[in-house]
MOPAC internal coordinates of N, CA, C and O (Angstrom, degrees):
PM7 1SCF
backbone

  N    0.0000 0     0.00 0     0.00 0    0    0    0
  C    1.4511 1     0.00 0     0.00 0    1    0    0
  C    1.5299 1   110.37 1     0.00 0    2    1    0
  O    1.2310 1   116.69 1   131.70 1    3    2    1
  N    1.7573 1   123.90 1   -48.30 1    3    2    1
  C    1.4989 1   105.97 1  -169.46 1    5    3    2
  C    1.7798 1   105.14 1   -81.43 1    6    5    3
  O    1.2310 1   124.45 1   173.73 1    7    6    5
  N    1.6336 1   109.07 1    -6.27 1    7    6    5
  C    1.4901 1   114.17 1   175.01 1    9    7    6
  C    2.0197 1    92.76 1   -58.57 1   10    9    7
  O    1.2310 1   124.82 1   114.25 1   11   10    9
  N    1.4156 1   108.35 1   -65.75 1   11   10    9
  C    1.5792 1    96.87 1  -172.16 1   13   11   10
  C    1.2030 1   130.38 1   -60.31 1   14   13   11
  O    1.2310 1   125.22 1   161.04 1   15   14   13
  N    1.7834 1   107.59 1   -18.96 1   15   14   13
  C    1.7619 1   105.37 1  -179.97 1   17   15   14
  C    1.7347 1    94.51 1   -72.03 1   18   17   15
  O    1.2310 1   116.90 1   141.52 1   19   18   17
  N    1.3642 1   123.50 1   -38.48 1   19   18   17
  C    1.3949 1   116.98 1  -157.23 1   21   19   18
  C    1.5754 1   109.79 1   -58.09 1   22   21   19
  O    1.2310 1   126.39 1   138.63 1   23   22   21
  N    1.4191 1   105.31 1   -41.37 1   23   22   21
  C    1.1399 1   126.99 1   179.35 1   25   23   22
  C    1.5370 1   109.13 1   -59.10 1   26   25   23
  O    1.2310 1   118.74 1   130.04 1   27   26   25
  N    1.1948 1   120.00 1   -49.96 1   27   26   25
  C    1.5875 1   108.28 1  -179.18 1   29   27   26
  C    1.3153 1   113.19 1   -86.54 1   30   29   27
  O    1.2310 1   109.16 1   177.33 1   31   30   29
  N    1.5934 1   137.91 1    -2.67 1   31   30   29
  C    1.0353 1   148.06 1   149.90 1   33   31   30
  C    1.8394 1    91.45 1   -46.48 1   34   33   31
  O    1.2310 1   116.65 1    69.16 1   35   34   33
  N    1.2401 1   123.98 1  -110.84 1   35   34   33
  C    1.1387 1   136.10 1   143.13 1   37   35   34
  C    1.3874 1   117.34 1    43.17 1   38   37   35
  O    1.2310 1   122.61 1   102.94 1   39   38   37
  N    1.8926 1   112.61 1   -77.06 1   39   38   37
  C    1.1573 1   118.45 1   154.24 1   41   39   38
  C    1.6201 1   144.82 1   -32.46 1   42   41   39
  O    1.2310 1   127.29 1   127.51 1   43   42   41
  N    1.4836 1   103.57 1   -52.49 1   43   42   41
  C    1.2407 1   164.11 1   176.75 1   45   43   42
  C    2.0488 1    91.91 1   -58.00 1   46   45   43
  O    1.2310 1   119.95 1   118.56 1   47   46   45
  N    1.3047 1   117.70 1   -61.44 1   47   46   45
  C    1.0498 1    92.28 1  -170.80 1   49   47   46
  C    1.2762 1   111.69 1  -113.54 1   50   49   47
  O    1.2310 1   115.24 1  -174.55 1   51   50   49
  N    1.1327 1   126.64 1     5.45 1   51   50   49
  C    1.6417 1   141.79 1   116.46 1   53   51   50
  C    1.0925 1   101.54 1    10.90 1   54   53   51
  O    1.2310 1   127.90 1    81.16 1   55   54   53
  N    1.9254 1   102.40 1   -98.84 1   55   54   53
  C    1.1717 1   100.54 1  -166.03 1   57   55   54
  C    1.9164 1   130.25 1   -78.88 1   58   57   55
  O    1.2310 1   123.41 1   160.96 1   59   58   57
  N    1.1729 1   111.07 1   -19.04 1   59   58   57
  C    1.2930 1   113.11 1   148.28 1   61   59   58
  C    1.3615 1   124.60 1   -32.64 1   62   61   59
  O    1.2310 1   118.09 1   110.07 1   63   62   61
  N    1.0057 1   121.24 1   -69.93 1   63   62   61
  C    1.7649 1   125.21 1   158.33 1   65   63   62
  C    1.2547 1   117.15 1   -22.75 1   66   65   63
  O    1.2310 1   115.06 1   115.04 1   67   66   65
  N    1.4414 1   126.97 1   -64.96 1   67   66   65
  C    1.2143 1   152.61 1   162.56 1   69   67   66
  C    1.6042 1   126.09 1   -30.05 1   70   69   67
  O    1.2310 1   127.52 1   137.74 1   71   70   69
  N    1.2086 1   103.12 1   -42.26 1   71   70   69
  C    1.4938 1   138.11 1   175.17 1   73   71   70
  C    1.3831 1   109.15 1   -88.14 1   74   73   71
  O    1.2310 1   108.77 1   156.00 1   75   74   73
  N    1.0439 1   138.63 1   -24.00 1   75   74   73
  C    1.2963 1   157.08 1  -156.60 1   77   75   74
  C    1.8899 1    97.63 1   -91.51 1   78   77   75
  O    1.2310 1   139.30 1   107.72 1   79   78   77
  N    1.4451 1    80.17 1   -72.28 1   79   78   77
  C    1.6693 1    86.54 1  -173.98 1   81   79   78
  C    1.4552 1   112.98 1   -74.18 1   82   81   79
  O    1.2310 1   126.10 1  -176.80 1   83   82   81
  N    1.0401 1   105.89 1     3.20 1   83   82   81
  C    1.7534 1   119.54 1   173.57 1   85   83   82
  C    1.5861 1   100.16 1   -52.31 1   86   85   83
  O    1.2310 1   133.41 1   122.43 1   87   86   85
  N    1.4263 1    91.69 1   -57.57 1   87   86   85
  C    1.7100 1   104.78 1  -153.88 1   89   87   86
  C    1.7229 1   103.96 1   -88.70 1   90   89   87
  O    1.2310 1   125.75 1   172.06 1   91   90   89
  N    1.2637 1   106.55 1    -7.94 1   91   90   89
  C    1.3701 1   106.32 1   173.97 1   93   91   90
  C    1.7084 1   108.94 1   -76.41 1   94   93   91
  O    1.2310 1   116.93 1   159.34 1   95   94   93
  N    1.5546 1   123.45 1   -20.66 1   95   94   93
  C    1.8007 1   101.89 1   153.19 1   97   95   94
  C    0.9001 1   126.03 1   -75.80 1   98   97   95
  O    1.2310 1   102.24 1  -162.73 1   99   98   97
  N    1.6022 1   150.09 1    17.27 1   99   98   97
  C    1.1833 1   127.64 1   130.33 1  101   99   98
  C    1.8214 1   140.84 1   -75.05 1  102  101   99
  O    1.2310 1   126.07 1   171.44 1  103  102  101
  N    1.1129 1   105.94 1    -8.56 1  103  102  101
  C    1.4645 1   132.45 1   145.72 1  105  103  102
  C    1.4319 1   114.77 1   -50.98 1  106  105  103
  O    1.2310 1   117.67 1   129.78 1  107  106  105
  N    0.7254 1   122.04 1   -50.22 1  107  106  105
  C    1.7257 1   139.27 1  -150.37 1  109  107  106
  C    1.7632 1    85.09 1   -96.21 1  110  109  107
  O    1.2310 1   113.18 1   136.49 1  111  110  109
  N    1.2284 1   130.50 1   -43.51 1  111  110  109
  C    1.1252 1   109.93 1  -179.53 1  113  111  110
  C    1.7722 1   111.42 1   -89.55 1  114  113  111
  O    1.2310 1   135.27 1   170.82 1  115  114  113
  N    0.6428 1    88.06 1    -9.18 1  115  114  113
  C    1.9406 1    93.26 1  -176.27 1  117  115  114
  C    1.7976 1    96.37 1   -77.51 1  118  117  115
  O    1.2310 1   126.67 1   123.27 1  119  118  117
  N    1.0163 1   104.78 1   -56.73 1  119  118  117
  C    1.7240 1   110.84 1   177.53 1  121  119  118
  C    1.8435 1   108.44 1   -36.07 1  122  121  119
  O    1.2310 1   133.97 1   131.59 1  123  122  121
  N    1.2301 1    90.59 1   -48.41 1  123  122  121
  C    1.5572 1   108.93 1   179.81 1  125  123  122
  C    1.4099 1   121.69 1   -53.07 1  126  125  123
  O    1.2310 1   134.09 1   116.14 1  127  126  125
  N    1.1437 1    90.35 1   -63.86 1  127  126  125
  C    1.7773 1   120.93 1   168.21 1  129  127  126
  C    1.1236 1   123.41 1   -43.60 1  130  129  127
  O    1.2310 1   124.17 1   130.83 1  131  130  129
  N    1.5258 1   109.60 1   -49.17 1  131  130  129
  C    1.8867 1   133.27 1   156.69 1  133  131  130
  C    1.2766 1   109.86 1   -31.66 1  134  133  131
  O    1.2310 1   127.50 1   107.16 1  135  134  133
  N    1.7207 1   103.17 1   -72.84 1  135  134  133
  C    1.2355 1   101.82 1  -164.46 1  137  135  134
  C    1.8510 1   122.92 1  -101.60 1  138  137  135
  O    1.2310 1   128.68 1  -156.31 1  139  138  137
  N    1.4946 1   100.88 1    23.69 1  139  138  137
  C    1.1224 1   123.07 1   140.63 1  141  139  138
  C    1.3037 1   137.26 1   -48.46 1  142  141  139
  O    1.2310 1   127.34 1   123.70 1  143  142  141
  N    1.4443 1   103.49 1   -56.30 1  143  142  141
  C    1.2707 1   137.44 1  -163.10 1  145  143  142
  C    1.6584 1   103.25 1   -87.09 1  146  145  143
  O    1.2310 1   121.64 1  -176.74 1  147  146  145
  N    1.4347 1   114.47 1     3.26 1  147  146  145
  C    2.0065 1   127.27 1  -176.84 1  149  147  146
  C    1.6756 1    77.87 1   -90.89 1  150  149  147
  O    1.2310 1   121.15 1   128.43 1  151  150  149
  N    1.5998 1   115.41 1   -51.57 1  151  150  149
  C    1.2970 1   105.65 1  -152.49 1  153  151  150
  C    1.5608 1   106.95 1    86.66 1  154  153  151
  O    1.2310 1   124.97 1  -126.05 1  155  154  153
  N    1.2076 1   108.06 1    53.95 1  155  154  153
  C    1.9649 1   106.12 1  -175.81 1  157  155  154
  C    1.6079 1    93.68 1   -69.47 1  158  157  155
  O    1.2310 1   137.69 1    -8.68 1  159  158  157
  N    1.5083 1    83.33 1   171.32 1  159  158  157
  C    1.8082 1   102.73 1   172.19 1  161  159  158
  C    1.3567 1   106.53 1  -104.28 1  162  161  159
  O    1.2310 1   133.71 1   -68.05 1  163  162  161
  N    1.2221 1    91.11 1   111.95 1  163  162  161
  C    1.5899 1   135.53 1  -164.58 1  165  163  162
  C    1.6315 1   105.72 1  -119.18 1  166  165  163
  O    1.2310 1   104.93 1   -68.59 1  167  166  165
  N    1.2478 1   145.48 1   111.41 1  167  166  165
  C    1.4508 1   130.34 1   129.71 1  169  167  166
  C    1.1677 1   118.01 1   -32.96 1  170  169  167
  O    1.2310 1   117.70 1   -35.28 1  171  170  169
  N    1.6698 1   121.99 1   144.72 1  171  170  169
  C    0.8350 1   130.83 1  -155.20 1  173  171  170
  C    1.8045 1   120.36 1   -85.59 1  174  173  171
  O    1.2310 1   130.12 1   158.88 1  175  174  173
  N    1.3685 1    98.09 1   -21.12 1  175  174  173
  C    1.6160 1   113.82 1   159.90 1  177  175  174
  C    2.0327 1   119.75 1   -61.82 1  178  177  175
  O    1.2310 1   132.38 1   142.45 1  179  178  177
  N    1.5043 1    93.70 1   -37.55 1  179  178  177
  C    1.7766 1    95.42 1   175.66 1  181  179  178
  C    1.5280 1   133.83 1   -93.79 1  182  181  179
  O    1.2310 1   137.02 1   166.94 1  183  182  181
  N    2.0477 1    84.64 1   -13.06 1  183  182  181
  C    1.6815 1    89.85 1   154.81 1  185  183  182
  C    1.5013 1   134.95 1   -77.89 1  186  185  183
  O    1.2310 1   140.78 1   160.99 1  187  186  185
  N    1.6361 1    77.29 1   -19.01 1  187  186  185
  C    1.7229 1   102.18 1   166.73 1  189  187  186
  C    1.5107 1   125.73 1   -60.34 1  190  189  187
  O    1.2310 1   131.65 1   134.43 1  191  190  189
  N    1.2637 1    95.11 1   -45.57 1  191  190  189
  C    1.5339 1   104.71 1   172.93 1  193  191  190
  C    1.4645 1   116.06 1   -83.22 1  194  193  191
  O    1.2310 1   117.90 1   143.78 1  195  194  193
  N    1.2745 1   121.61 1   -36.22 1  195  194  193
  C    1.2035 1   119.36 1   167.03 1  197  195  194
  C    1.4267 1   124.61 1   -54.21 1  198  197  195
  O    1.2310 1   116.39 1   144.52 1  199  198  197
  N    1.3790 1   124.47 1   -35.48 1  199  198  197
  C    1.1624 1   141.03 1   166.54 1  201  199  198
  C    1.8960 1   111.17 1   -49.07 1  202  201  199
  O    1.2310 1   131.81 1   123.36 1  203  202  201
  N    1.3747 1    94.80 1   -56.64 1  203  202  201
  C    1.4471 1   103.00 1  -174.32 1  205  203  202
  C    1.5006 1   120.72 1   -76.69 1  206  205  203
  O    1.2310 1   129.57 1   159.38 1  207  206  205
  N    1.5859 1    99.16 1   -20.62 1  207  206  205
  C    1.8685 1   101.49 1   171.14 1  209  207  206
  C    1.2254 1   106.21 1   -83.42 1  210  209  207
  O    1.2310 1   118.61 1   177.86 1  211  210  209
  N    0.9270 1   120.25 1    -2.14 1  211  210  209
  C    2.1635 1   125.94 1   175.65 1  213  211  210
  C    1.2430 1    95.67 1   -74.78 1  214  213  211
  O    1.2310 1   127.33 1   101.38 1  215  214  213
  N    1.3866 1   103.51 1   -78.62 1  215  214  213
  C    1.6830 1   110.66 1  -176.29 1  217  215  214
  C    1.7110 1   122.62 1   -39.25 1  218  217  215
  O    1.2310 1   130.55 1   137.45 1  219  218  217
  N    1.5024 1    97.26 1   -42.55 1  219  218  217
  C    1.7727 1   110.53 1  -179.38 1  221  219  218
  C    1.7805 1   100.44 1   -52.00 1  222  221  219
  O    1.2310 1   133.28 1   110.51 1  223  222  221
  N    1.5591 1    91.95 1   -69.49 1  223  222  221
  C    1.6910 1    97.42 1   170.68 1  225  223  222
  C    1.5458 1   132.33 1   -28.64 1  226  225  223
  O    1.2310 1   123.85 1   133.76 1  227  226  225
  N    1.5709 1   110.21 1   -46.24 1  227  226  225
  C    1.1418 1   110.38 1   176.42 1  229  227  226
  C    1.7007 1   135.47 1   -87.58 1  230  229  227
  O    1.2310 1   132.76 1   156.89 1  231  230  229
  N    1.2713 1    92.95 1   -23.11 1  231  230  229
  C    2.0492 1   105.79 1   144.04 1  233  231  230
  C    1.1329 1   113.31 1   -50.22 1  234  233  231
  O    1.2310 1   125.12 1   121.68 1  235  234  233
  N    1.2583 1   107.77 1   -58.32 1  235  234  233
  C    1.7911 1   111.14 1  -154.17 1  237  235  234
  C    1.7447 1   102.45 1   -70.25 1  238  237  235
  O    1.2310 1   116.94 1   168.63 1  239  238  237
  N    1.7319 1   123.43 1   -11.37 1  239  238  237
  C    0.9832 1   123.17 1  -171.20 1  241  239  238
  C    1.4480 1    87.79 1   -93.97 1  242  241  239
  O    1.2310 1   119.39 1   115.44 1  243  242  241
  N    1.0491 1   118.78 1   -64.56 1  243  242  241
  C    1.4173 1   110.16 1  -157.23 1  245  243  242
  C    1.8468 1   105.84 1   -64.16 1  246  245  243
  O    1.2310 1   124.53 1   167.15 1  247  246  245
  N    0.7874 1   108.91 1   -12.85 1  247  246  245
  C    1.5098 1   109.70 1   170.76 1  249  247  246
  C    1.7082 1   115.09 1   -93.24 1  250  249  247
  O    1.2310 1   126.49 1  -170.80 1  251  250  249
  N    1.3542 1   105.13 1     9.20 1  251  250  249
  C    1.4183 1   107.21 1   154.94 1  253  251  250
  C    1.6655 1   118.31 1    87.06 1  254  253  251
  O    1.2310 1   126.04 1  -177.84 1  255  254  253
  N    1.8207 1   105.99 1     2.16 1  255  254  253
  C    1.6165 1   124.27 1   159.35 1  257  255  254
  C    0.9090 1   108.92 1   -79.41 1  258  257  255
  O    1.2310 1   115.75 1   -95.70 1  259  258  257
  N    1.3516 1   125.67 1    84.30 1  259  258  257
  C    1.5193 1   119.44 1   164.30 1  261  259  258
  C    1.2215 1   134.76 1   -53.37 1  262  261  259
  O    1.2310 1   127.78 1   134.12 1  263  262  261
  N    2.1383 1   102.63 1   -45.88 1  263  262  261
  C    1.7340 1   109.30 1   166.23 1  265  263  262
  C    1.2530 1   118.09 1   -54.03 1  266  265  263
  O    1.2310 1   118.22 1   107.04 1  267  266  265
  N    1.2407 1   121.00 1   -72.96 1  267  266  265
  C    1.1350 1   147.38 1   149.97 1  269  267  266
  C    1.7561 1   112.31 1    -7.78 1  270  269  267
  O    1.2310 1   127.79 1   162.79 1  271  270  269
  N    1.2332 1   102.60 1   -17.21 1  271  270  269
  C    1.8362 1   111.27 1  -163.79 1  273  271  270
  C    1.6492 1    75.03 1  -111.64 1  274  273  271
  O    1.2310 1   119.60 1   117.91 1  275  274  273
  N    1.4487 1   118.36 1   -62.09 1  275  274  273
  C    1.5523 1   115.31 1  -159.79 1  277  275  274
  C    1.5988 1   115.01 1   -61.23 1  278  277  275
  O    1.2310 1   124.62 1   137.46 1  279  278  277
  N    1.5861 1   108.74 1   -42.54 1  279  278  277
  C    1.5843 1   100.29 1   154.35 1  281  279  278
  C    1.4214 1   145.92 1   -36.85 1  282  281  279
  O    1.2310 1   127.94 1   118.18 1  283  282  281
  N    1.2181 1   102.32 1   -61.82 1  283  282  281
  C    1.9413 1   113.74 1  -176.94 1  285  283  282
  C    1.9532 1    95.28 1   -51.00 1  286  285  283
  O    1.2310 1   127.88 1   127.21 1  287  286  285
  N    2.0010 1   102.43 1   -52.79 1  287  286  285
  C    1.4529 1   102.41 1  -169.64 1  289  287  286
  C    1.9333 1   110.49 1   -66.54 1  290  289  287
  O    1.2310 1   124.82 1   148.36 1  291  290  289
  N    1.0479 1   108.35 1   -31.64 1  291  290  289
  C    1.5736 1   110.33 1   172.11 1  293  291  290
  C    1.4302 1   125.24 1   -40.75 1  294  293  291
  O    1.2310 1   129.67 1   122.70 1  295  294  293
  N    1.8267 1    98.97 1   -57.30 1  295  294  293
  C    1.3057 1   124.28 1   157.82 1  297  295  294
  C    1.5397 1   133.44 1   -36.59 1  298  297  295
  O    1.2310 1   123.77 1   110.95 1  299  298  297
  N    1.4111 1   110.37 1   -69.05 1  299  298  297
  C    1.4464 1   126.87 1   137.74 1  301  299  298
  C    1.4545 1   120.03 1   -14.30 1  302  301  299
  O    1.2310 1   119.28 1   111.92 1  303  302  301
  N    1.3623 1   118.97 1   -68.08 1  303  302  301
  C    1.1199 1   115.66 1  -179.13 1  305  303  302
  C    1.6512 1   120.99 1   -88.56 1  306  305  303
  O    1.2310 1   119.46 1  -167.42 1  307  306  305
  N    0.9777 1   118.64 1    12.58 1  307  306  305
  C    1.3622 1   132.81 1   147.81 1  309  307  306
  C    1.1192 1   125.44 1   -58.21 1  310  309  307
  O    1.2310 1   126.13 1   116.52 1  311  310  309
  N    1.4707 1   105.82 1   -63.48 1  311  310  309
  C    1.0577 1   129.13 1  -179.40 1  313  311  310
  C    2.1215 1   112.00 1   -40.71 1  314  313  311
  O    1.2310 1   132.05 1   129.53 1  315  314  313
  N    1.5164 1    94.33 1   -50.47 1  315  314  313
  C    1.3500 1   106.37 1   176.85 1  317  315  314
  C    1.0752 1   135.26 1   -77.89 1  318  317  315
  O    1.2310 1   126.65 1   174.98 1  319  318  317
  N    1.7627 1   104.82 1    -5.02 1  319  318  317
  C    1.5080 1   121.69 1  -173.83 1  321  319  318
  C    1.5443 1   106.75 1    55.03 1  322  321  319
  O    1.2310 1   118.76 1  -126.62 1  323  322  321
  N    1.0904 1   119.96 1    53.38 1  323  322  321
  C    1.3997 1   144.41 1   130.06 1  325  323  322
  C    1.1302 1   163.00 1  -106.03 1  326  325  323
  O    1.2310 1   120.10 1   180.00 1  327  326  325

């Protein structure tokens, strides 16, 4: 019996975790957005891309890739040195 409570404890914060970092791509794009909004000095090819790893990010969130969401935006913010 405390083998199965541990286990659904376990489960339990599994997916909490999971859920957690869910909501951490919309952060990740606001940061972006922020320092969007400086207008950094950017070439015009990496604002390009920066532009498009925002957008990638925000599909891939709402379609429920979170990693996959946190990558493209990671990237992105590389890009900006942020």
């Amino acid at each position: 019996m405390r083998t199965l409570v541990s286990a659904f404890v376990g489960l339990a914060l599994l997916g909490a975790s999971g859920a957690a970092l869910a909501h951490n791509c919309p952060n990740e794009m606001q940061a972006i957005d922020a320092k969007l909004a400086e207008n950094p000095m950017l070439s015009a090819e990496d604002m390009e891309k920066v532009i498009e790893l925002r957008a990638e990010g925000e599909a891939l969130h709402n379609a429920g890739k979170h990693d996959e969401s946190m990558a493209a935006l990671g990237e992105a913010k590389s890009i900006l040195d942020i």
